[in-house]
ZAKOL-654867 format. One line per 3 residues: number of its first residue (from 0); their letters; for each residue x, y, z of C-alpha. Coordinates in nm, 2 decimals, always signed. Example, Ala and Ser with C-alpha at 12.3 -4.5 7.8 and 13.67 -1.06 7.14 Angstrom:
BEGIN
0> as> +1.23,-0.45,+0.78 ~ +1.37,-0.11,+0.71
END
This chain:
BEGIN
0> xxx> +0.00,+0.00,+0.00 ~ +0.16,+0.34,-0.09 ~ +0.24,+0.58,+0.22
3> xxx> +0.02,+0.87,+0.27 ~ +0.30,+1.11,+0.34 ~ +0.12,+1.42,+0.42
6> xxx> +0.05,+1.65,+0.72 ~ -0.24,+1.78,+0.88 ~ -0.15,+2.08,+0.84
9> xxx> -0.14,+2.08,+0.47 ~ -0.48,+1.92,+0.44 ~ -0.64,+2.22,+0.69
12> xxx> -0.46,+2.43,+0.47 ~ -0.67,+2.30,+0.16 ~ -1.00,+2.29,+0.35
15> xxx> -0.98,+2.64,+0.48 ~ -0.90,+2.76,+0.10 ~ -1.21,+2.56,-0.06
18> xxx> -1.44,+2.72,+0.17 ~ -1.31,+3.06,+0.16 ~ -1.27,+3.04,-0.22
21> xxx> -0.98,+3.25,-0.16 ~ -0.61,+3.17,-0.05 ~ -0.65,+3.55,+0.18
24> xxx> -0.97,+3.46,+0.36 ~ -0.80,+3.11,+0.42 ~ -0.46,+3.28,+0.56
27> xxx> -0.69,+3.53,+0.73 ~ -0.93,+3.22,+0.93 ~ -0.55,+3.05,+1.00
30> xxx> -0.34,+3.33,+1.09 ~ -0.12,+3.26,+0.83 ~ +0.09,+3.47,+0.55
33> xxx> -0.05,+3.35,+0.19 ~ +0.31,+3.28,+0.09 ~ +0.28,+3.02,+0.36
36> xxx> -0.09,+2.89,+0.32 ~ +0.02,+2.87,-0.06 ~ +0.31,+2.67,-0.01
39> xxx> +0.11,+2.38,+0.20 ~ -0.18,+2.36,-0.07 ~ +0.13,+2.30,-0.31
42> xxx> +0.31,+2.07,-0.08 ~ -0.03,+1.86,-0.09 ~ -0.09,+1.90,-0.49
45> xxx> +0.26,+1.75,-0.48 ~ +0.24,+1.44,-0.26 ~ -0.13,+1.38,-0.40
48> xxx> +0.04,+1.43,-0.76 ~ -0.36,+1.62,-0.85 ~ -0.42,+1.96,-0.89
51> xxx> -0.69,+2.03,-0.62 ~ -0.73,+2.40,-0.70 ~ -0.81,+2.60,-1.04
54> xxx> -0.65,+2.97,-0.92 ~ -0.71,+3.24,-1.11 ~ -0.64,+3.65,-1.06
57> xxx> -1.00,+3.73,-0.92 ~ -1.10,+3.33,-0.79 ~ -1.01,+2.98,-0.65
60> xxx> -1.22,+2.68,-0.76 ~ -1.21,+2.34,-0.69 ~ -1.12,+2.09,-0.99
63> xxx> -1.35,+1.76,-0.98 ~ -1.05,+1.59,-0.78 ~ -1.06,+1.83,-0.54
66> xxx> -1.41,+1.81,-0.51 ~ -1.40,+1.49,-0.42 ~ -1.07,+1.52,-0.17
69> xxx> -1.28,+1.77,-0.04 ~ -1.54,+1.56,+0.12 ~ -1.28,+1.31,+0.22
72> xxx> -1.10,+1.53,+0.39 ~ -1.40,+1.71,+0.57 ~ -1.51,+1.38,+0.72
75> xxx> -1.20,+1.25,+0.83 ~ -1.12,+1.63,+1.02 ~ -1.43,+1.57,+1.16
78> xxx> -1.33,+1.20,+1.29 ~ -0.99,+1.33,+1.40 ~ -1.18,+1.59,+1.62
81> xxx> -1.41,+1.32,+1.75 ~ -1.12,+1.13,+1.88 ~ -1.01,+1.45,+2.01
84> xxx> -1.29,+1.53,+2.20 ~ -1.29,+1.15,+2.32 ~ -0.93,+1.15,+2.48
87> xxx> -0.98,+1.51,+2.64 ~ -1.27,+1.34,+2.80 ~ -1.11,+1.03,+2.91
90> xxx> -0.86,+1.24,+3.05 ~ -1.08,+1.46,+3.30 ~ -1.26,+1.22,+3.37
93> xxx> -0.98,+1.00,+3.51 ~ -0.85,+1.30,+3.63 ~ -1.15,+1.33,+3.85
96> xxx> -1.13,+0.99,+3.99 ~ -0.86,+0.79,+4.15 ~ -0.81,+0.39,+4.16
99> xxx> -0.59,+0.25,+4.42 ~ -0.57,-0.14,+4.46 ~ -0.48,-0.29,+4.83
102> xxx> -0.44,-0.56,+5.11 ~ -0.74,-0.58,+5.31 ~ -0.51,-0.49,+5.60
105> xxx> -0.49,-0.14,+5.43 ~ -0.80,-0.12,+5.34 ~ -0.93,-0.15,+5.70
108> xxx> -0.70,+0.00,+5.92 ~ -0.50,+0.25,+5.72 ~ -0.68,+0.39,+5.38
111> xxx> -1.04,+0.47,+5.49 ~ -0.89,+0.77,+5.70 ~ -0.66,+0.86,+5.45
114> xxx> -0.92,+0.86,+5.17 ~ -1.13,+1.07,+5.43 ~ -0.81,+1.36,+5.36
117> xxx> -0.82,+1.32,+5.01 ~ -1.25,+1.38,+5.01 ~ -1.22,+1.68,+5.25
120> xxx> -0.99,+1.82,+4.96 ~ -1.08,+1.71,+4.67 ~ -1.47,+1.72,+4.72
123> xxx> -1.50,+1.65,+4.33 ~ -1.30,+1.35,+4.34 ~ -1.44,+1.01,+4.29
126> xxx> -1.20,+0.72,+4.48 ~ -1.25,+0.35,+4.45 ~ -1.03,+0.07,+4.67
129> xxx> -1.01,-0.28,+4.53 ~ -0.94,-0.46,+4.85 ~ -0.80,-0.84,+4.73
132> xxx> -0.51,-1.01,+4.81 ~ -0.10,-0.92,+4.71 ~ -0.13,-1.12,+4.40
135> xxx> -0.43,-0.97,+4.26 ~ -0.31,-0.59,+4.40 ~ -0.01,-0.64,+4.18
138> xxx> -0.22,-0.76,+3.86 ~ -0.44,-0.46,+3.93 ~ -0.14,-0.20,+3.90
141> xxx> +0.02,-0.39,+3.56 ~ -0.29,-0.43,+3.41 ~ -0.35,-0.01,+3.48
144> xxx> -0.67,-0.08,+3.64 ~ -0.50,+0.06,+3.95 ~ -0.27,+0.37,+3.90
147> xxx> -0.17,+0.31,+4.26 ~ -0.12,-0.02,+4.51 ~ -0.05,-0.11,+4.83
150> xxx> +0.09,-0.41,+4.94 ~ +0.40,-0.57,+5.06 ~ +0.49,-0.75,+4.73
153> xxx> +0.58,-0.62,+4.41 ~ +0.99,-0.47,+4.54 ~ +1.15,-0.72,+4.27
156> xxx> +0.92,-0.73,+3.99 ~ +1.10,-0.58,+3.70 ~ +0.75,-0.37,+3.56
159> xxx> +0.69,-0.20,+3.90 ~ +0.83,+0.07,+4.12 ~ +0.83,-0.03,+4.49
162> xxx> +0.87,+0.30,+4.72 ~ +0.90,+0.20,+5.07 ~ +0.63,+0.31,+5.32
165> xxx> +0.69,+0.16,+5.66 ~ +0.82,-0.16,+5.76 ~ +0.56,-0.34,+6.06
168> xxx> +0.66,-0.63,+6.28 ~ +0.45,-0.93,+6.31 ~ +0.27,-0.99,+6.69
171> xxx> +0.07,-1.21,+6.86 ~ -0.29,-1.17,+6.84 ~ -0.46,-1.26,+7.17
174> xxx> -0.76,-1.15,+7.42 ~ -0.64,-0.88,+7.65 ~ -0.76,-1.17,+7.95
177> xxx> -0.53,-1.49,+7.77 ~ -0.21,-1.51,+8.05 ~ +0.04,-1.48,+7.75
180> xxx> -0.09,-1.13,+7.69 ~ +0.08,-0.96,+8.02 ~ +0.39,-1.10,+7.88
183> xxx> +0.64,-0.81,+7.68 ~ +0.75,-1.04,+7.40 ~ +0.70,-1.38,+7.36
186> xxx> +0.92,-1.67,+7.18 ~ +0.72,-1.95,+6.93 ~ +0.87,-2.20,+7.21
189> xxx> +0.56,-2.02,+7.40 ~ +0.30,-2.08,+7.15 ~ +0.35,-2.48,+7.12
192> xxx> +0.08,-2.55,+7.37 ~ -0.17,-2.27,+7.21 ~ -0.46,-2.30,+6.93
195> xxx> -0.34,-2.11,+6.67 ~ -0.59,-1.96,+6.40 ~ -0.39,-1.87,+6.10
198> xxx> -0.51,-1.71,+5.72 ~ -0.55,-1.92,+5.43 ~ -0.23,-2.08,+5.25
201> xxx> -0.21,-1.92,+4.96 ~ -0.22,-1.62,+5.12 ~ +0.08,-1.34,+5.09
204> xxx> +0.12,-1.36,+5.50 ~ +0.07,-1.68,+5.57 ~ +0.35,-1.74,+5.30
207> xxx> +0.59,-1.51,+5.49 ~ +0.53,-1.63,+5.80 ~ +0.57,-2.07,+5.72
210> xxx> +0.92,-1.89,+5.51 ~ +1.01,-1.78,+5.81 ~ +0.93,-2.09,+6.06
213> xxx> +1.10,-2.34,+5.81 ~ +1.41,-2.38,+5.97 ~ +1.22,-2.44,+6.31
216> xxx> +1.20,-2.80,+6.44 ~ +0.87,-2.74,+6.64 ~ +0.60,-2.53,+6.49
219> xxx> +0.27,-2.42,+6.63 ~ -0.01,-2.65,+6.52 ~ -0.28,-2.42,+6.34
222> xxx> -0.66,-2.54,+6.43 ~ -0.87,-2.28,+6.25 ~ -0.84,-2.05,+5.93
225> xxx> -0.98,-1.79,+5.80 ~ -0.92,-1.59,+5.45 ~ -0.87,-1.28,+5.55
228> xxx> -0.65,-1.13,+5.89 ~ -0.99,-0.95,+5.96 ~ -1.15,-1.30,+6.00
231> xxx> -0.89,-1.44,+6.18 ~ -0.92,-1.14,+6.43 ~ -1.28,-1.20,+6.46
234> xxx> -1.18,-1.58,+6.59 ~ -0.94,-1.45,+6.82 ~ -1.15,-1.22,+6.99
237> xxx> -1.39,-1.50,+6.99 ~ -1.20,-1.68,+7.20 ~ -1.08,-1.99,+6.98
240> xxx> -0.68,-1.94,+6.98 ~ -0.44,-1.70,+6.88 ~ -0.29,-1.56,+6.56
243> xxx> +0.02,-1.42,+6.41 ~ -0.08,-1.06,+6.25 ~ +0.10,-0.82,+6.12
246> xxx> +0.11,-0.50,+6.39 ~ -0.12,-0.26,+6.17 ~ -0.43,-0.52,+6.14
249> xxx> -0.47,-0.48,+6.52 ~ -0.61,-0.13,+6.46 ~ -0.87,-0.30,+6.25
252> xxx> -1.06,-0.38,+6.54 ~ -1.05,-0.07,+6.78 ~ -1.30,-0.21,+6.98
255> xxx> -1.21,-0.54,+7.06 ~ -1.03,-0.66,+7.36 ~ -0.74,-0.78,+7.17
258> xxx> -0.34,-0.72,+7.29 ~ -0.07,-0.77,+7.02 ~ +0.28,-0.92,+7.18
261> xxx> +0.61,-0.88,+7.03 ~ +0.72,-1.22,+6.90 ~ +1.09,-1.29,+6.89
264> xxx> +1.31,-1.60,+6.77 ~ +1.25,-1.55,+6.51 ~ +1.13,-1.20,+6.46
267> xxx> +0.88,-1.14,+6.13 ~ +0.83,-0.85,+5.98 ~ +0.73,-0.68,+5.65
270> xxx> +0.74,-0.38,+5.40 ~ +0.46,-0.21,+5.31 ~ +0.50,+0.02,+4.97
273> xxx> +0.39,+0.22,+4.70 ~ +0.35,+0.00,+4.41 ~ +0.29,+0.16,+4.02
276> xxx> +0.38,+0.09,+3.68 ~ +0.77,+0.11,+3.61 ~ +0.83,+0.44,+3.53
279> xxx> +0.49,+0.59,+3.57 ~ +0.43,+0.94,+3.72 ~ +0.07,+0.98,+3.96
282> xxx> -0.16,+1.20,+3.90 ~ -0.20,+1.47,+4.13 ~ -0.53,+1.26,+4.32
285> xxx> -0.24,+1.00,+4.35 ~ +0.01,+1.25,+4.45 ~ -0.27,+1.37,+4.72
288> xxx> -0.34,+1.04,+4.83 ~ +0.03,+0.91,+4.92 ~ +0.07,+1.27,+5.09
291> xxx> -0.24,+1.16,+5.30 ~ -0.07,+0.82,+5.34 ~ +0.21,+0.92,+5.50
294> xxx> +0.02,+1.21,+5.74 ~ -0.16,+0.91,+5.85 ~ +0.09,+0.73,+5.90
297> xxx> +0.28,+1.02,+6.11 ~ +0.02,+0.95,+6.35 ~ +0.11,+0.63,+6.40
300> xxx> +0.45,+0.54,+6.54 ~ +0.35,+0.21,+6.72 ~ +0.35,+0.10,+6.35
303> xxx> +0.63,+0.17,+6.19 ~ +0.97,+0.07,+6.29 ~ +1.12,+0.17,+5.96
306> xxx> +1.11,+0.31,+5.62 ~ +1.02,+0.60,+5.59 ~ +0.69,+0.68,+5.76
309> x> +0.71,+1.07,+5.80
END
C-alpha cells in the first residue's frame, strides 16, 4: 500500500482555501501569510500528484478531484476531532477519579482515614479501593486498572516501582484476659501448647510467616483459618486461639479486647510500599493520596519501625 506522506497541516490548509474560495480569507481564518498557506496547498498537490485547486487573478475553484478530496478530507477532520474530544474526555474524567488497589489490611486499618483527607480536599473527586489479596493488587497496578497499590509484594518485579512506606513487625494476636498477653515479647517456644488460627495458604502472610518458621524443628499447630487477617481477628476475639498478625491489622478492630505481643526467635516483619507501573508518574489525586498516606501514618509510630513513615 503506498504511504500517505502528508501532514495535517497541509490538508487544513486545503479545506480552509475551498471554503473561503480564496487563499486570503484562508490565511486570514489560519493566521497565516499566503506565501505560507500557498506553499502547503502546493506541498499537498505535490504528494497527492492532483491539482486540487483551479487559481485564477479574481477566484479559486475546486477541480472535480478536489471536489472529491474535499469531502474526504472534511469527514476525516471531523473523525480526527471526535477522537479528540474522546481523549480530552477520558482524561478529565480519570483526572476526576482515582483507583488505588490494596491488602485488606490497608483497606481496613490505614486507607479509609486517609481517603477521608483526600474527600475533604478534593470534594470533586471520585475514589475507589479494590481490596484483594497481594497477587491480585499487583495484577491490578500492571494491568493499569490501578494507578496506585499497596501491598507488601511487588519490590523485585522488574514492571513496578516499589517505594518504601513503613516496615511493621509481626505480633501475637490474643484476648487482653489470655495469660500470654501480660507478657512483653513472647518466643514461638511459648506458643507450642496454644490453638493457633492462621489465614488461608495461599495467602501473601501466611507465606511469609511458614518462610520464616521453616528452619524451626517445632511449629505451632494451626486449628482454624480464615481468608482474611480480619476474619482471623474476629476468631481470636472470639475466643478460639491465637494468631500471628502483622502489627497494623490490630487497629482493625479498635473495639475489641485484643493485645498484640512482640514475638521474637524469630522476629517477622514486612514492608509495606507504594507500588505503580515502572516508570509511571501519579496523578496529582495519587500524589494527594500518598501525601495523605504518609500524614496518617505520622500518627502512627506504634506502626512503623522503619522506612520512611514521616
Amino acid at each position: 500500500m503506498k504511504r500517505i506522506n502528508l501532514t495535517l497541516d497541509e490538508v487544513q490548509a486545503f479545506v480552509a482555501v475551498a471554503h473561503a474560495g480564496s487563499f486570503k480569507g484562508a490565511a486570514d481564518a489560519l493566521f497565516l501569510s499566503q506565501p505560507a498557506l500557498s506553499r502547503r496547498v502546493d506541498k499537498l498537490e505535490q504528494v497527492l500528484e492532483v491539482r486540487l485547486l483551479e487559481r485564477t487573478t479574481r477566484r479559486v475553484a475546486l477541480t472535480p478531484e478536489g471536489r472529491e478530496f474535499l469531502a474526504h478530507a472534511e469527514r476525516g477532520l471531523a473523525a480526527l476531532r471526535t477522537g479528540v474530544d474522546e481523549v480530552e474526555r477520558e482524561v478529565a474524567r480519570r483526572a476526576a477519579s482515582l483507583t488505588v488497589a490494596c491488602i485488606p489490611t490497608v483497606a481496613s486499618a490505614l486507607l479509609p482515614r486517609a481517603f477521608a483527607r483526600l474527600a475533604a480536599q478534593h470534594p470533586e473527586l471520585r475514589l475507589h479501593m479494590l481490596d484483594e489479596g497481594a497477587p491480585e493488587v499487583l495484577r491490578a497496578v500492571q494491568s493499569g486498572e490501578a494507578e496506585l497499590g499497596l501491598s507488601f509484594t511487588g519490590a523485585s518485579h522488574p514492571e513496578i516501582d516499589f517505594q518504601p512506606l513503613l516496615t511493621e513487625d509481626y505480633v501475637l494476636a490474643l484476648r487482653t484476659d489470655h495469660p500470654l498477653a501480660r507478657r512483653a515479647v513472647l518466643s514461638w517456644r511459648d506458643l507450642l501448647a496454644e490453638p493457633m488460627v492462621a489465614v488461608a495458604g495461599d495467602s501473601g502472610n501466611r507465606v511469609l510467616i511458614d518462610q520464616a518458621l521453616s528452619r524451626l524443628k517445632q511449629r505451632p499447630v494451626v486449628r482454624f483459618e480464615a481468608n482474611h487477617v480480619a476474619g482471623a481477628l474476629g476468631l481470636v476475639e472470639a475466643g478460639l486461639g491465637v494468631a500471628v498478625v502483622p502489627r497494623l491489622a490490630l487497629s482493625m478492630r479498635p473495639g475489641a479486647a485484643l493485645a498484640g505481643v512482640p514475638l521474637k526467635q524469630p522476629r517477622i516483619e514486612r514492608t509495606l510500599g507504594l507500588i505503580t507501573r515502572q516508570g509511571r508518574r501519579l496523578g496529582g489525586p495519587a500524589q494527594a493520596l500518598v501525601k495523605a498516606l504518609r500524614s496518617e501514618l505520622a500518627m502512627r509510630p506504634s506502626a512503623a519501625s522503619a522506612g520512611g513513615a514521616g
